[in-house]
N, C-alpha and C positions, 0 to 999 in steps of 0.2 A: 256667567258665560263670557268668555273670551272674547274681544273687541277685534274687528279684521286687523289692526295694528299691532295687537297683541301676538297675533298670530302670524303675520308674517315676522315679526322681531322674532319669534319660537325658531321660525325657518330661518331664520340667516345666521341665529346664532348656530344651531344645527349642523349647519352648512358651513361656517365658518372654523365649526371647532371640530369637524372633520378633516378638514385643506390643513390646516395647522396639524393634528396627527399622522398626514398622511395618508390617511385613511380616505379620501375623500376622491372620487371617480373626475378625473380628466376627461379632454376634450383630443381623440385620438391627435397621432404629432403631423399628419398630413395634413388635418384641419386648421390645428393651432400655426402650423408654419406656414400657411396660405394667410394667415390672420396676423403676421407678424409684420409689424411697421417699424420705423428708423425717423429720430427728429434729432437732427442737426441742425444746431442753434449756437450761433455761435456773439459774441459783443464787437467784434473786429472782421469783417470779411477777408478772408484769407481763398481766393481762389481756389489754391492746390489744394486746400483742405476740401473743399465741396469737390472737387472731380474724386480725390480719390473717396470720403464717403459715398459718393455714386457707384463707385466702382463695387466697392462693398458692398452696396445693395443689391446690385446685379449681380453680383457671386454668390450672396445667399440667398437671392432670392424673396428679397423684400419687398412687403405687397406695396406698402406706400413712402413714399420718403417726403416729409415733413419738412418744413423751413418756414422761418419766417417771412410774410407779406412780402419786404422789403425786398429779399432778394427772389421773388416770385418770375420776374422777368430775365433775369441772368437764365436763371435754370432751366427756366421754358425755353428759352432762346438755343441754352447750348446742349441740353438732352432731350428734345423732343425726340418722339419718334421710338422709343423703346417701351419695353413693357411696363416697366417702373412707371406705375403710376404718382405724382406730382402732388402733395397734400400740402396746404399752407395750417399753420395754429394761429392765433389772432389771440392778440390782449395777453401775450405772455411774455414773461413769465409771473407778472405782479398784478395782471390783470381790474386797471385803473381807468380805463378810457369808460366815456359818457357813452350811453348806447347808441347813440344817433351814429359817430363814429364806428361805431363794432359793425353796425350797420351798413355803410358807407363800404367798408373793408371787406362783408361778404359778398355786396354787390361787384367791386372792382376785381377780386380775385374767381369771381365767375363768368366775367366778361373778360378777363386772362387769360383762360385757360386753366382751371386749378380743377384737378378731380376729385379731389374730398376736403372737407373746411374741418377744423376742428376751433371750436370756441371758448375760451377761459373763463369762469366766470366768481366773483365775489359770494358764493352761495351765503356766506357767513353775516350779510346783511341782514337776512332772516332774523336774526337778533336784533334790530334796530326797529323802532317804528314805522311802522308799515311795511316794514319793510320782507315782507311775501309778499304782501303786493306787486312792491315794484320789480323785485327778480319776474314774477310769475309776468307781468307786464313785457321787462326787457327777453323776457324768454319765448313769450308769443310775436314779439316785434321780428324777433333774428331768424325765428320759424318761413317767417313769411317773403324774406328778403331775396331767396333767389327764384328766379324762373324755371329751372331744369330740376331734375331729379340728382342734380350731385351730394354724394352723403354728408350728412350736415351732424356735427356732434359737439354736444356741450358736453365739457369740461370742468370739476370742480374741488377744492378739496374739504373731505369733509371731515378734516378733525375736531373742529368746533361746534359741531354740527350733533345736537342729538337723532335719534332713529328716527322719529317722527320728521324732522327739519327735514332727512333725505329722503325721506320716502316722499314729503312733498314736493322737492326739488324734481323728481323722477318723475311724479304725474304732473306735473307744468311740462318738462320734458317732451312726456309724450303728447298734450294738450298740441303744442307747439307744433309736431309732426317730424321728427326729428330722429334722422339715424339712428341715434346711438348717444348715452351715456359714458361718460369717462372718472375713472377716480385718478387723480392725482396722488400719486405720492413720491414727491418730492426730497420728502428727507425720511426717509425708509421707513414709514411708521410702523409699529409694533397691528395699529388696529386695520391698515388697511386691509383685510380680508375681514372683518365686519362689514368697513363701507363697500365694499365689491360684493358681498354674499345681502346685503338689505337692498342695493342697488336692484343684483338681480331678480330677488323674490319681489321685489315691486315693479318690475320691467314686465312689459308683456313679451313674447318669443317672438316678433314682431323687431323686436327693438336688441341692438345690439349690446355689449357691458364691456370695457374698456379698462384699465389700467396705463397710466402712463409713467415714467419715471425711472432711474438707472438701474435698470432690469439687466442683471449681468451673467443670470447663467439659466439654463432651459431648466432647471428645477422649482427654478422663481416663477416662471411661464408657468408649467404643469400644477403647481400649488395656485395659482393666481386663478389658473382655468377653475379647480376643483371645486374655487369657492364661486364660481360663475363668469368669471371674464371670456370672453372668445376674440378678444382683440388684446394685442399686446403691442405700446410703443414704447420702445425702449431709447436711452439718451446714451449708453452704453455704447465706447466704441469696437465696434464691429469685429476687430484685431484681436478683441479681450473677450467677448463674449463666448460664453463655453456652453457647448450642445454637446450632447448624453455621449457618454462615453460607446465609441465604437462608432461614432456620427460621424458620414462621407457626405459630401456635398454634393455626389449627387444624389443622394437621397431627399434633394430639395426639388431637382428636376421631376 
């Protein structure tokens, strides 16, 4: 008899080698384009660069715009007041800081003013001694750290990561109480629609699925959704990113 492990791997592979055919049923584009986020991230603050990324956002219509902590207080300061809502990421992109600090960073950016946290995290410890423990540890620690209902989502990549390793990642996850799930991929991997299709067979509907990464054109979206993600953050500048042929902006509106 088939192990629940077994069986959801059945499912995600399923699921996964559907989205890669194309075969595989999206997330209509008014849903997925409400679900579209923007992380500008940049090693040098350059002003003009963050106003006109903002600009971009409010032209397409972008549900969250992403930055790093750091410059948390510029942003807040000079585009309060519009619909874009304001999301900070934490521990990226190498994702190395001790938990106390990750810690420290979601309390401070929700006494900011930050509407959504997204959190990075070393899932790959799992490999180490003890080391499920202590994710499952650091994962119920950062669960617990704000006082409001602002969307709180970990972050991970899981190329090193066998099905079993993510699928425990997922239920710490939700243990934690926690938005949403995110796969990183970073450097375009070949599997991440495995880790997005095991993510989501182990997600409850409850709980969000994520993709983050330089997501360059709306076919990458619609393939990403098929295999379960309903949230997309793209690194992808805005200028370059190509939506479906015949696509008017205000079809955003």
């Amino acid at each position: 008899m088939a192990t629940d492990l077994q069986l959801l791997s059945e499912k995600a592979h399923r699921r996964a080698a559907l989205a890669e055919a194309g075969l595989g049923k999206s997330l209509p584009f008014h849903i997925l384009s409400e679900k579209m986020c923007y992380l500008s991230y940049y090693d040098i603050f350059y002003e003009k660069q963050f106003e006109k990324s903002y600009r971009l956002c409010i032209e397409n219509n972008i549900h969250t715009f992403f930055i790093p902590p750091v410059l948390l207080p510029f942003v807040l300061d000079h585009f309060a007041g519009t619909k874009l809502k304001i999301g900070t990421i934490i521990d990226y992109p190498y994702s190395g800081l001790p938990p106390s600090i990750k810690g420290d960073l979601i309390r401070w950016a929700e006494d900011n003013g930050v509407e959504e946290i997204i959190v990075t995290l070393r899932a790959d410890v799992m490999h180490e001694n003890k080391g499920r423990e202590r994710v499952r540890q650091a994962l119920l620690s950062y669960g617990k750290c704000l006082d409001s209902d602002i969307p709180l989502y970990f972050a991970f990549d899981g190329h090193f990561l066998s099905e079993s390793q993510i699928i425990t990642f997922v239920r710490y996850s939700e243990m934690a109480g926690v938005s949403g799930v995110i796969c990183l991929n970073l450097r375009r991997r070949l599997n991440i629609l495995r880790d997005v299709a095991v993510v989501r067979s182990a997600t409850p509907n409850s709980m969000s699925v994520g993709v983050l990464g330089n997501i360059k054109t709306w076919q990458e979206v619609e393939t990403l959704s098929a295999a379960g993600a309903d949230i997309t953050v793209t690194m992808c500048d805005l200028d370059d990113f190509r939506y479906p042929l015949g696509f008017r902006k205000s079809d955003l509106v």
